[in-house]
N, CA, C and O atoms as a MOPAC input file, in Angstrom:
PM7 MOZYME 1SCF
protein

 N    -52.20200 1   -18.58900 1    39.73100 1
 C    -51.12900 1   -17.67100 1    39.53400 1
 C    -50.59700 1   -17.81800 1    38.11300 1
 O    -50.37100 1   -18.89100 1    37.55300 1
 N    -50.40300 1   -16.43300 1    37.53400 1
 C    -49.85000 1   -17.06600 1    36.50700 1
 C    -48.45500 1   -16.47400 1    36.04300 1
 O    -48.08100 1   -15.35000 1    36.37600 1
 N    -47.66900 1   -17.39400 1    35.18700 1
 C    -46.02600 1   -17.52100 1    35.37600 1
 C    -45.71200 1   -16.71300 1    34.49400 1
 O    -46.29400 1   -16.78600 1    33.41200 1
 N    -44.69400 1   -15.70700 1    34.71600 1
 C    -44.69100 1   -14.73400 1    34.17900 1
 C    -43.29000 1   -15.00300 1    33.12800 1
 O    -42.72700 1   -16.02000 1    33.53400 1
 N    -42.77200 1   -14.58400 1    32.26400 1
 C    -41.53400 1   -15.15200 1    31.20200 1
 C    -40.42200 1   -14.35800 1    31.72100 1
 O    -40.55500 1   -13.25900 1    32.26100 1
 N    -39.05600 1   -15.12000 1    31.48400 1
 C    -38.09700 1   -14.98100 1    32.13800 1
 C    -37.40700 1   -13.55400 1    31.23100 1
 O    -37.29100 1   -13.52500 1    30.00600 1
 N    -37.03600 1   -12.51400 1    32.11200 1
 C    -36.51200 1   -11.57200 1    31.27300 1
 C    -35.57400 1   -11.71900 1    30.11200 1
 O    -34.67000 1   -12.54000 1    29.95300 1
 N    -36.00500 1   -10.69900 1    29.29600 1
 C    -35.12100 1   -10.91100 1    27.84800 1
 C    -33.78200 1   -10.42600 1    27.97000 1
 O    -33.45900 1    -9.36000 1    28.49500 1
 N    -32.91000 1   -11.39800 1    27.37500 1
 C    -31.37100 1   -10.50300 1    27.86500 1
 C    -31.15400 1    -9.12800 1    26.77100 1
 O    -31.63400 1    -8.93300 1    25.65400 1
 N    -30.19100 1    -8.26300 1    27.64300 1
 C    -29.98800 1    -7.08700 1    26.75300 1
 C    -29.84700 1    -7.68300 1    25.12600 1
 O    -29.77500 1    -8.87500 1    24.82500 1
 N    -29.82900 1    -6.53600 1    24.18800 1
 C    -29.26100 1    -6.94500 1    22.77600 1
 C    -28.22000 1    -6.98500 1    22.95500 1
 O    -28.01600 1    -6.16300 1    23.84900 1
 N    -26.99800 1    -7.59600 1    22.57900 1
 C    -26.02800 1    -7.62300 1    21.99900 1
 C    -25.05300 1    -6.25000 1    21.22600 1
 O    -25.44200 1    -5.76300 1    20.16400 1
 N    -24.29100 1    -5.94800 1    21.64500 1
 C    -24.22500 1    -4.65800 1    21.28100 1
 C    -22.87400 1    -5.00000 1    19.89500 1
 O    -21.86500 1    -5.69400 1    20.01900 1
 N    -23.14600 1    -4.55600 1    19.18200 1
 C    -22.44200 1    -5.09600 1    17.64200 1
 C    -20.57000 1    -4.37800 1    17.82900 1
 O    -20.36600 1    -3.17700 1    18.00400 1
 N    -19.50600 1    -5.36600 1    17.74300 1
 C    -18.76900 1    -5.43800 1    18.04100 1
 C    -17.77600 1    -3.96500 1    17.29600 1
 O    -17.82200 1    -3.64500 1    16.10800 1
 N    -16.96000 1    -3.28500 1    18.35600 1
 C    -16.62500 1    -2.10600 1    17.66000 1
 C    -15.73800 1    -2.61700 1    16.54200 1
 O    -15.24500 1    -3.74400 1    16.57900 1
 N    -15.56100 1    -1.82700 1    15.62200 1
 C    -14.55600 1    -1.73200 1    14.26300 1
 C    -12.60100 1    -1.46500 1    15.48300 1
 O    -12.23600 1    -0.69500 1    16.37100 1
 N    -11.95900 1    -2.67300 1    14.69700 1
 C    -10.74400 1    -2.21600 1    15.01900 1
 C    -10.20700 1    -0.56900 1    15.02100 1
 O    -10.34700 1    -0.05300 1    13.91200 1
 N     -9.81000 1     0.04500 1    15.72800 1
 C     -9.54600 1     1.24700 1    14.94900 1
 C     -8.28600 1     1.39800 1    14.27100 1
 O     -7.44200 1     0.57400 1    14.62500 1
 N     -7.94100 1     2.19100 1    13.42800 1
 C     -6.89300 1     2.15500 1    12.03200 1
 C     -6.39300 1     3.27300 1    12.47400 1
 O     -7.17700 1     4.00100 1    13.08200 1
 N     -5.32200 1     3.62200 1    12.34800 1
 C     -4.79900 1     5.22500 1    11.33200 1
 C     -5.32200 1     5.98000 1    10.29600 1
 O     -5.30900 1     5.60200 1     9.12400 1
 N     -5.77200 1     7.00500 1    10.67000 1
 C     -6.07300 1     7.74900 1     9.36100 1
 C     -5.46600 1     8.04100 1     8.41200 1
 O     -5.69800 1     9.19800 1     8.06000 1
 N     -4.49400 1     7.31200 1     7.56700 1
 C     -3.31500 1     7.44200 1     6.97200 1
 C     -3.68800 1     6.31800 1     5.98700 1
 O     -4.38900 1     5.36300 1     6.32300 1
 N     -3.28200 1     6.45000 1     5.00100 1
 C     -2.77700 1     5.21000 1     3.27700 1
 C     -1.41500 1     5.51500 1     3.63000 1
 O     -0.94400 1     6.51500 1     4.17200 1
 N     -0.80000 1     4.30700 1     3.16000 1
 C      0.90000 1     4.39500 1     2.98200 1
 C      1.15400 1     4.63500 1     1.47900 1
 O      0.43300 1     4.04600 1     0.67300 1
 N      1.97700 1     5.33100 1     1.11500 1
 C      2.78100 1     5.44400 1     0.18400 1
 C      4.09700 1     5.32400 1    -0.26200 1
 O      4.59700 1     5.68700 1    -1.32700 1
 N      4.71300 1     4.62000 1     0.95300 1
 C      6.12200 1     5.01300 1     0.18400 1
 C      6.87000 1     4.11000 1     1.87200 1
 O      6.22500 1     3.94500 1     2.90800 1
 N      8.29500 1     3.69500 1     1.64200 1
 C      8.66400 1     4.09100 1     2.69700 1
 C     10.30100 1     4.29200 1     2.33200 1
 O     10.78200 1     4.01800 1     1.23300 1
 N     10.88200 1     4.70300 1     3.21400 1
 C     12.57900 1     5.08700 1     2.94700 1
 C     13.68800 1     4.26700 1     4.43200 1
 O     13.65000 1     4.16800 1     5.65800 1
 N     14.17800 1     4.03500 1     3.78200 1
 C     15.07800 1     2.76600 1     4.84700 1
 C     16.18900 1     3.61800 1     4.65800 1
 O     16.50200 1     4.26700 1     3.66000 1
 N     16.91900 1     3.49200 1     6.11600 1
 C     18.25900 1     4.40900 1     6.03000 1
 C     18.56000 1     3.90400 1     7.44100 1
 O     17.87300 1     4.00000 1     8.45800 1
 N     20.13000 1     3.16900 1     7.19300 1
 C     20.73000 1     2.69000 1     8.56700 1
 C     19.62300 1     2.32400 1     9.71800 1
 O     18.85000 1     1.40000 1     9.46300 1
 N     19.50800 1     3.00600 1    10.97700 1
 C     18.63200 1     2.64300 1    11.62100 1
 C     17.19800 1     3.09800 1    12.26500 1
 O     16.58400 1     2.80800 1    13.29200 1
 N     16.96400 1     4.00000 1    11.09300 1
 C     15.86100 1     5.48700 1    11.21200 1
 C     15.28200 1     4.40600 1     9.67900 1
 O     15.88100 1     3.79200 1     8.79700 1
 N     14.16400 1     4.58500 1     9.94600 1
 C     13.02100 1     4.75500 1     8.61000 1
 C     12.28100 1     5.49100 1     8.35100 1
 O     12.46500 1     6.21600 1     9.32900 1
 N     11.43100 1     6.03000 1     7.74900 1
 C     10.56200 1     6.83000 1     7.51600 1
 C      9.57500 1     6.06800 1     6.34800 1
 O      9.65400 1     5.38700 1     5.32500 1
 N      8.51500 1     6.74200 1     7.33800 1
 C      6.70100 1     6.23800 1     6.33100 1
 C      6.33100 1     7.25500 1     5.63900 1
 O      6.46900 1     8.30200 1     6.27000 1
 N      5.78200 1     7.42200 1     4.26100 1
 C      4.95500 1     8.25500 1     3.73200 1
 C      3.69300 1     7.69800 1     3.54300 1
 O      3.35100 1     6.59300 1     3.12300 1
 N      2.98200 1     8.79100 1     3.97800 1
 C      1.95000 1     8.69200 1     4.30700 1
 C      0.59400 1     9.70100 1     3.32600 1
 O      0.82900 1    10.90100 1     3.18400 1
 N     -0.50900 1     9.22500 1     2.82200 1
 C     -1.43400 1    10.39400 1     2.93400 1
 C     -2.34000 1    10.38300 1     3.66700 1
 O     -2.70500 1     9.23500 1     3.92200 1
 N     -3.25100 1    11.63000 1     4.44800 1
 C     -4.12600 1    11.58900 1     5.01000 1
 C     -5.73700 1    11.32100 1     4.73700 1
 O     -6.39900 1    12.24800 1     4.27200 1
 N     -6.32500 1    10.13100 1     5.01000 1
 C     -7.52100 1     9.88200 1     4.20900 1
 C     -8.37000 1    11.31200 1     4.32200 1
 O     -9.21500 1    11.47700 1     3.44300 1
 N     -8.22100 1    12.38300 1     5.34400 1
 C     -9.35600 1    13.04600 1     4.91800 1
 C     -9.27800 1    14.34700 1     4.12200 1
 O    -10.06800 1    15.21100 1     3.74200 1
 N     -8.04300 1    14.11100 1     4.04400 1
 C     -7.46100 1    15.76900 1     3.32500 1
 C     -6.47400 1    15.45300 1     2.05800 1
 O     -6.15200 1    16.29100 1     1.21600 1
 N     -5.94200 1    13.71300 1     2.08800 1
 C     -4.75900 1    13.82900 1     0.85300 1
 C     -3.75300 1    14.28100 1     1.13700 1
 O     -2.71600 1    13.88200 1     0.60800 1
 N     -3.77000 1    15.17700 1     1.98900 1
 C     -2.05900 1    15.75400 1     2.50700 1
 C     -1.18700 1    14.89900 1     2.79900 1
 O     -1.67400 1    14.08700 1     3.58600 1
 N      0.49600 1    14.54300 1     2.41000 1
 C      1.12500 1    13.80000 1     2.58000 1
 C      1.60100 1    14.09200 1     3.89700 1
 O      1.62200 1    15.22900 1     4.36900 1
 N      1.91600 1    13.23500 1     4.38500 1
 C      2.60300 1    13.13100 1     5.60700 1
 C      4.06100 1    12.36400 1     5.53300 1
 O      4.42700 1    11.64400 1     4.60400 1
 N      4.75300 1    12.66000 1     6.63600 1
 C      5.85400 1    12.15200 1     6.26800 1
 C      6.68800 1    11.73100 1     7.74700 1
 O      7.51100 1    12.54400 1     8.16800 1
 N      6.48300 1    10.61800 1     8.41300 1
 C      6.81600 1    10.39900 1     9.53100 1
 C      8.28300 1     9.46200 1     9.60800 1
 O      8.68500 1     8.65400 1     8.76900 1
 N      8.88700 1     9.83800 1    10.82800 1
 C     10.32500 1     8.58900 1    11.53400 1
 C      9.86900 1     8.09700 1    12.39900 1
 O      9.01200 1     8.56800 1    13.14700 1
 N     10.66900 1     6.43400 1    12.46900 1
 C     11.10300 1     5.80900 1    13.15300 1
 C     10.29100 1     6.93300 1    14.65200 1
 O     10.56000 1     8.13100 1    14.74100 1
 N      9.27800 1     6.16600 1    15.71400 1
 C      9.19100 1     7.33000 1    16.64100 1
 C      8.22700 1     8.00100 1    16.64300 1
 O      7.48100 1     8.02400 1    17.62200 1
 N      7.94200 1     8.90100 1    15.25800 1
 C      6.95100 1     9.76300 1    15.12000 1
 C      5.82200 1     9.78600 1    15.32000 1
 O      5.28800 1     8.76100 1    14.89400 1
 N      4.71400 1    10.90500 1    16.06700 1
 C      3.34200 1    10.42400 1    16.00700 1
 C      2.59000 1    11.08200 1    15.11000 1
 O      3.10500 1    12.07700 1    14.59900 1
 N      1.14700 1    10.67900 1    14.68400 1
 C      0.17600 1    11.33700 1    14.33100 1
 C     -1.43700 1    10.69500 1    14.57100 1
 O     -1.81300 1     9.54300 1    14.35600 1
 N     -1.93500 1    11.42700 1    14.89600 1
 C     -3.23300 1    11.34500 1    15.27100 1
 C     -2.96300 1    10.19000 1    16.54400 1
 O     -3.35700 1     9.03100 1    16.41800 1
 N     -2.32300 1    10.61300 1    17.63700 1
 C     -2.46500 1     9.44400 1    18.46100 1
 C     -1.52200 1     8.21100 1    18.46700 1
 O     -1.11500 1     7.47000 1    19.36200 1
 N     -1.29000 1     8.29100 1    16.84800 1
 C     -0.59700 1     6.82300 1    16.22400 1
 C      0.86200 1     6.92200 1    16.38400 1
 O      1.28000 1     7.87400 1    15.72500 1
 N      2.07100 1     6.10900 1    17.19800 1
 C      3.17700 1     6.32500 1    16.33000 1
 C      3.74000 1     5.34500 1    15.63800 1
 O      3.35600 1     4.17600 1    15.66900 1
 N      4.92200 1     5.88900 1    14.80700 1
 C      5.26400 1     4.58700 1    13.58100 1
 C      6.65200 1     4.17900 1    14.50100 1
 O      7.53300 1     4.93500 1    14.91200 1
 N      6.53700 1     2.96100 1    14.63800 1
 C      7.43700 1     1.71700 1    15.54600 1
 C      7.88500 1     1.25600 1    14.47800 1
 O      8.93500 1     1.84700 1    14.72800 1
 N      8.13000 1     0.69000 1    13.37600 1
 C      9.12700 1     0.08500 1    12.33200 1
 C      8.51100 1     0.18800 1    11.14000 1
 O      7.28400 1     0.19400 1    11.23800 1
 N      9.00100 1     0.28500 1     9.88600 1
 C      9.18600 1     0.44200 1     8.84600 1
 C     10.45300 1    -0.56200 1     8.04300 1
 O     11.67000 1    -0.62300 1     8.21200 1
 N      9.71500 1    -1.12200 1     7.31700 1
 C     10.13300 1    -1.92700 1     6.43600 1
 C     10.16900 1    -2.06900 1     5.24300 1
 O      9.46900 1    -1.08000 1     5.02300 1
 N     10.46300 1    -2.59400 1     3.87800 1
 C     10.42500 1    -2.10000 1     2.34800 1
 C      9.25300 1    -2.25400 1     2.27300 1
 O      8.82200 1    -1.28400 1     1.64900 1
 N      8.25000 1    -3.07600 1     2.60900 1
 C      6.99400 1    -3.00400 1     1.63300 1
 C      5.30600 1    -2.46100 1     3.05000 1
 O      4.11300 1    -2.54500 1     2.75800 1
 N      5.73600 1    -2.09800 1     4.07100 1
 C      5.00100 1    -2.29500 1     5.02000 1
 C      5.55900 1    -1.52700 1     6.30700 1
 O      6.65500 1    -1.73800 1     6.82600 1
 N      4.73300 1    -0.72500 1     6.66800 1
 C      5.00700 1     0.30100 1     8.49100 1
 C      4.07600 1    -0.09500 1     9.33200 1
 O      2.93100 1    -0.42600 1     9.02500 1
 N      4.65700 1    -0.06400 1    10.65900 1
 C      3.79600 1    -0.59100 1    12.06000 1
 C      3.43800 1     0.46300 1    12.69200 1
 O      4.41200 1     1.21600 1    12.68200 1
 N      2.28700 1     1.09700 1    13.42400 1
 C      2.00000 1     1.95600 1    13.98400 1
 C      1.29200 1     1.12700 1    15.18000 1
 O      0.68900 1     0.06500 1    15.02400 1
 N      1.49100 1     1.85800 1    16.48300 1
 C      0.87100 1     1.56700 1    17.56600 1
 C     -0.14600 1     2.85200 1    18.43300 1
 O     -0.03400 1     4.07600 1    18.36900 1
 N     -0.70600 1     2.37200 1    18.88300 1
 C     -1.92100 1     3.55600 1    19.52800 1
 C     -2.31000 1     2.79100 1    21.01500 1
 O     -3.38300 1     2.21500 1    21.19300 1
 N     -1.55800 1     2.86600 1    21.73300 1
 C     -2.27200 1     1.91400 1    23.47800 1
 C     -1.63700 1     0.87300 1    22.85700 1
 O     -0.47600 1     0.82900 1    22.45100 1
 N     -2.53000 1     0.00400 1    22.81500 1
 C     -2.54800 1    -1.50900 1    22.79100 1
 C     -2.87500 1    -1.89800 1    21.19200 1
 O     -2.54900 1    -2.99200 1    20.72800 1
 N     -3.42500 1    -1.06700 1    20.56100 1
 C     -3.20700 1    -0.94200 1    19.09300 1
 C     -2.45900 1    -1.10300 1    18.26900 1
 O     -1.57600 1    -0.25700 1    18.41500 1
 N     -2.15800 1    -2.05100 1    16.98300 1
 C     -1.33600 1    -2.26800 1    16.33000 1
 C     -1.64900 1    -2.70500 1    15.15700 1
 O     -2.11400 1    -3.80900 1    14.87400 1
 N     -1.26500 1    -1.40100 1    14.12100 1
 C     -1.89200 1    -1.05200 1    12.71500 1
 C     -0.38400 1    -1.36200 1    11.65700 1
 O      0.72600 1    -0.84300 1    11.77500 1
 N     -0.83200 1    -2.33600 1    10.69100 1
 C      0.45700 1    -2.32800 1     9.34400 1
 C     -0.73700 1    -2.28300 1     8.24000 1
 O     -1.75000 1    -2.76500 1     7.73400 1
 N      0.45200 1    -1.10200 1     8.32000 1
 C      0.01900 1    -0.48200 1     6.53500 1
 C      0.57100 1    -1.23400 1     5.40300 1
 O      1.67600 1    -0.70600 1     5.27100 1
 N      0.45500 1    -2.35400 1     4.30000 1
 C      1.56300 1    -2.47900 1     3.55700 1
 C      1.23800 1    -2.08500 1     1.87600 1
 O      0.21600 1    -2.53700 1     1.35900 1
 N      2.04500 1    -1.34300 1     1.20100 1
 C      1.73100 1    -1.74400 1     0.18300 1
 C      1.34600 1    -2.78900 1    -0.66800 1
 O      1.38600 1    -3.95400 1    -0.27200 1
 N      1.00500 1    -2.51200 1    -1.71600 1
 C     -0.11900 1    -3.12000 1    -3.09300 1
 C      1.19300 1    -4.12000 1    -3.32300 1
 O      2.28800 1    -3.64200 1    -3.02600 1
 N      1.15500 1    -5.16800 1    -3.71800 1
 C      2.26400 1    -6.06000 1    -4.62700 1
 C      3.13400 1    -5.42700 1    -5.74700 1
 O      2.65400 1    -5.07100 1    -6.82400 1
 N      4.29500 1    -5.32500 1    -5.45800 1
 C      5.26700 1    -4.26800 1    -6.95500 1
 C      4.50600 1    -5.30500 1    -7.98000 1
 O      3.92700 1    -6.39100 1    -7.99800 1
 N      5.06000 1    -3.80900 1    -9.13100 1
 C      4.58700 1    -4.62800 1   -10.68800 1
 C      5.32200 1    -5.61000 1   -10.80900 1
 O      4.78100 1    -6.59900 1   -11.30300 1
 N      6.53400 1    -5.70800 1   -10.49000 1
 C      7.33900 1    -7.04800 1   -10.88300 1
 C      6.84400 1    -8.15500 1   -10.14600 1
 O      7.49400 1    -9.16900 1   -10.39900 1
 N      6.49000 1    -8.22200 1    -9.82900 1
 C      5.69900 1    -9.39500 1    -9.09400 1
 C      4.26000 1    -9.68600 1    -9.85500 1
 O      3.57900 1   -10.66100 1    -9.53500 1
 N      3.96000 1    -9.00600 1   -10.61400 1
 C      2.65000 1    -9.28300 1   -11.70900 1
 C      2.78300 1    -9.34600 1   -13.24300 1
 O      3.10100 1    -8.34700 1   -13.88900 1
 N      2.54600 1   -10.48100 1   -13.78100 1
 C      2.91400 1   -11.03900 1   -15.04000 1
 C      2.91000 1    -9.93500 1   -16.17800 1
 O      1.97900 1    -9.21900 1   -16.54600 1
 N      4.25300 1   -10.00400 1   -16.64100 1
 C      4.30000 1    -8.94100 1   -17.68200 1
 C      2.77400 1    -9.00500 1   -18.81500 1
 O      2.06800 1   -10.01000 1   -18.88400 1
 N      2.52100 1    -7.77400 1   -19.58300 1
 C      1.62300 1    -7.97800 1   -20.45700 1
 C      1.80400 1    -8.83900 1   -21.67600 1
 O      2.88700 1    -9.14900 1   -22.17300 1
 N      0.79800 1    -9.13100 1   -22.03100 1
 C      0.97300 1   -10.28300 1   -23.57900 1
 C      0.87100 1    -9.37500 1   -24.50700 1
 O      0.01500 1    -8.64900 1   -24.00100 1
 N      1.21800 1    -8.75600 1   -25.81300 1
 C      0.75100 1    -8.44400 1   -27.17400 1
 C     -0.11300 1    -9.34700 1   -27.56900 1
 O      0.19400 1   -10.51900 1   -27.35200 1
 N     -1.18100 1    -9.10900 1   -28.12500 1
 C     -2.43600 1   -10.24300 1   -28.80800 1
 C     -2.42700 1    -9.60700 1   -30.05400 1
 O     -2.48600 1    -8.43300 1   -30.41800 1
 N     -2.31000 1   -11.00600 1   -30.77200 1
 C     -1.96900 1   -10.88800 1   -32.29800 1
 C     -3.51900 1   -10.10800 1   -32.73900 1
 O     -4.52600 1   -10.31100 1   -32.06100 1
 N     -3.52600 1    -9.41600 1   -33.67800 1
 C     -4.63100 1    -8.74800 1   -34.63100 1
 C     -5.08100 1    -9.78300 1   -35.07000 1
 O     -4.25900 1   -10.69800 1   -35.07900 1
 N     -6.73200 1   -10.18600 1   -35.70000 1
 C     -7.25700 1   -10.89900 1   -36.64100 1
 C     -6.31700 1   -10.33200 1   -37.70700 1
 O     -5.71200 1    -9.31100 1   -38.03400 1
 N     -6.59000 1   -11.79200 1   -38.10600 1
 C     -5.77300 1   -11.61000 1   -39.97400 1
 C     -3.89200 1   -11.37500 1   -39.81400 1
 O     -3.18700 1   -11.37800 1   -40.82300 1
 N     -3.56900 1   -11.27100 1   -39.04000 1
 C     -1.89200 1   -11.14300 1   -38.92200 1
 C     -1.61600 1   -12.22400 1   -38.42800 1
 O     -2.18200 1   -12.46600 1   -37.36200 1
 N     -0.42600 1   -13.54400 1   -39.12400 1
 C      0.52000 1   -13.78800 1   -39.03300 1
 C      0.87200 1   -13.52500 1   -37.46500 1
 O      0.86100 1   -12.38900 1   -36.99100 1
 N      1.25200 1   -14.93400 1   -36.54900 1
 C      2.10000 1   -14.75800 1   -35.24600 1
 C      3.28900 1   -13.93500 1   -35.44700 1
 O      3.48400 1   -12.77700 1   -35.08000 1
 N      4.21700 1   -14.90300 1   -36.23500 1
 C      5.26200 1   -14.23900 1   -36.38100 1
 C      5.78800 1   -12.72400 1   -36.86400 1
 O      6.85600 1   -12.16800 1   -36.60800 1
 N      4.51600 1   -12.20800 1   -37.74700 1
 C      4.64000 1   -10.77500 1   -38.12500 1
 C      4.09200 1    -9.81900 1   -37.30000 1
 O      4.36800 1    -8.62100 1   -37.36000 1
 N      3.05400 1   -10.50300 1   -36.26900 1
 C      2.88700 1    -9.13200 1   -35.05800 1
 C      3.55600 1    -8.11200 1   -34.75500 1
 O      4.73400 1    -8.35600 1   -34.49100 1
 N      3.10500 1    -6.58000 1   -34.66500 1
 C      3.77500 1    -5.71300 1   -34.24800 1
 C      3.19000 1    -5.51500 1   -32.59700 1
 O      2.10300 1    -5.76300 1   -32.07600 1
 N      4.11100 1    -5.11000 1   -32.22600 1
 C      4.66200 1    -5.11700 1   -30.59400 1
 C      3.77500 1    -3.95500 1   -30.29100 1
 O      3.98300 1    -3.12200 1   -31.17300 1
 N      2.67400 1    -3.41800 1   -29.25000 1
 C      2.60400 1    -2.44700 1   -29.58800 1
 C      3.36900 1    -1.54400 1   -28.22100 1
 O      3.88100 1    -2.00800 1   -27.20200 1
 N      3.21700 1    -0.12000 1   -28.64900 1
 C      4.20000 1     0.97600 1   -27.86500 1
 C      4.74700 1     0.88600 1   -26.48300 1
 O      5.88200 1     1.04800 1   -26.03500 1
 N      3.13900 1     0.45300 1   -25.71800 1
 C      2.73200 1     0.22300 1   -24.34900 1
 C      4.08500 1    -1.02700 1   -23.95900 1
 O      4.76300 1    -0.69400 1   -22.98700 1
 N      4.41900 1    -2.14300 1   -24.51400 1
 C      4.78300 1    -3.67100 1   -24.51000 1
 C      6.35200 1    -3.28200 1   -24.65500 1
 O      7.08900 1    -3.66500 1   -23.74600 1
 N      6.79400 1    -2.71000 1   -25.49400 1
 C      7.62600 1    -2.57600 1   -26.27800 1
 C      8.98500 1    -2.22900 1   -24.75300 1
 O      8.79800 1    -1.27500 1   -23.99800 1
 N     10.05400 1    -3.04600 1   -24.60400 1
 C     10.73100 1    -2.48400 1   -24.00600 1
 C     12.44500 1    -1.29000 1   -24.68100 1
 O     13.11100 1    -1.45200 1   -25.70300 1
 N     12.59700 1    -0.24700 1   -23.60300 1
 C     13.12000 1     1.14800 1   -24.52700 1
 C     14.11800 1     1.04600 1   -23.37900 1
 O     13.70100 1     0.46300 1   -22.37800 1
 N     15.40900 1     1.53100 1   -23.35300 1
 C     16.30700 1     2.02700 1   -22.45800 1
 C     15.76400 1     3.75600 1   -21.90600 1
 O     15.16000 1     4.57900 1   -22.59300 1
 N     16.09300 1     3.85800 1   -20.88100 1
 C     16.07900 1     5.37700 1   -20.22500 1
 C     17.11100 1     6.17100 1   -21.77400 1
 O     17.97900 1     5.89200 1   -22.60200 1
 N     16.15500 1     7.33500 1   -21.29200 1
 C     16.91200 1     8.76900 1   -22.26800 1
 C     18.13000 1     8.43400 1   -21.45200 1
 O     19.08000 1     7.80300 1   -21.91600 1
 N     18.06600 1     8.86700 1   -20.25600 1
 C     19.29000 1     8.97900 1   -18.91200 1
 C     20.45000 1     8.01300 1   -19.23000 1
 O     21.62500 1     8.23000 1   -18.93200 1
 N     20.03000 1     7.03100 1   -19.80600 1
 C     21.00900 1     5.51300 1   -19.54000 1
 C     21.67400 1     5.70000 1   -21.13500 1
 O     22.81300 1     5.31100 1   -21.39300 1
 N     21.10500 1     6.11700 1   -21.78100 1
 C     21.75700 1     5.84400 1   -23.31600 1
 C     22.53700 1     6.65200 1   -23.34800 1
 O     23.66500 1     6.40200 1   -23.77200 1
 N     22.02300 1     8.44100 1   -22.70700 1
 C     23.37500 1     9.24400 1   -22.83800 1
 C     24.41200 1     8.85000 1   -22.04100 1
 O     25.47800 1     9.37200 1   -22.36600 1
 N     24.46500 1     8.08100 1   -21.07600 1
 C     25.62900 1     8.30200 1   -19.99500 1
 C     26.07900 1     6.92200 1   -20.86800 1
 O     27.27500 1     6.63900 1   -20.80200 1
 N     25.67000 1     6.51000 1   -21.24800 1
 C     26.74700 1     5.34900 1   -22.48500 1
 C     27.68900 1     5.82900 1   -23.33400 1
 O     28.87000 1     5.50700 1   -23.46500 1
 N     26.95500 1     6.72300 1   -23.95400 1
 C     27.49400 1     7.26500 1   -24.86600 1
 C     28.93800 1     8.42400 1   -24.57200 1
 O     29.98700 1     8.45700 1   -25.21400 1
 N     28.52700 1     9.30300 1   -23.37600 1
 C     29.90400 1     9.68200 1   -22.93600 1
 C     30.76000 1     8.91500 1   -22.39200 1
 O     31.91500 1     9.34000 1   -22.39000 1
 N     30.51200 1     7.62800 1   -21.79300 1
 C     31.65800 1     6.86600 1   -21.35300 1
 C     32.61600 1     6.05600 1   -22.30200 1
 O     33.57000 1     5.43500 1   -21.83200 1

């Protein structure tokens, strides 16, 4: 008789992708006890603009916070947060030119800090 090999187990079926919101965050707005997410839509760019509550695609937005919104879908639970503010990333350096003197470097335009148009006039009338 001869011994026949023990069946092969199924493949493995490759684990699904979390699913997301179809949404990038952009923005969010805090106000007493309502927030609101801005949103764009990855497949169109259209902004969206949801509250505290609101749904889309299935998704709704459950809290909103300054840098980051929670969306839930079932048992799903998606945070969007923004990129790190610029202030939180090291101002730029000016790099001296060959041939110039540290101390005589010019600053250039980009580096250079300017007051608001806005801020100098309202000085000036007060």
């Amino acid at each position: 008789m001869i011994a026949q090999a023990p069946p092969q187990p199924p493949p493995r079926a490759k684990p699904a992708e979390p699913e997301r919101p179809p949404l990038a965050i952009l923005g969010t707005v805090l106000s007493g006890r309502d927030g609101i997410g801005i949103f764009m839509e990855d497949a169109t760019t259209n902004v969206v603009r949801l509250h505290t509550g609101q749904g889309y695609a299935g998704w709704v937005l459950r809290t909103v916070s300054r840098r980051e919104a929670r969306l839930e879908k079932g048992e799903a639970i998606a945070t969007l947060r923004l990129p790190a503010s610029r202030e939180a990333q090291p101002a730029p350096v000016a790099a001296t030119p060959p041939g110039v003197k540290p101390g005589n470097a010019v600053v250039p335009a980009a580096v250079a800090q300017h007051a608001p148009t806005a801020l100098v006039e309202r000085r000036r009338r007060d």
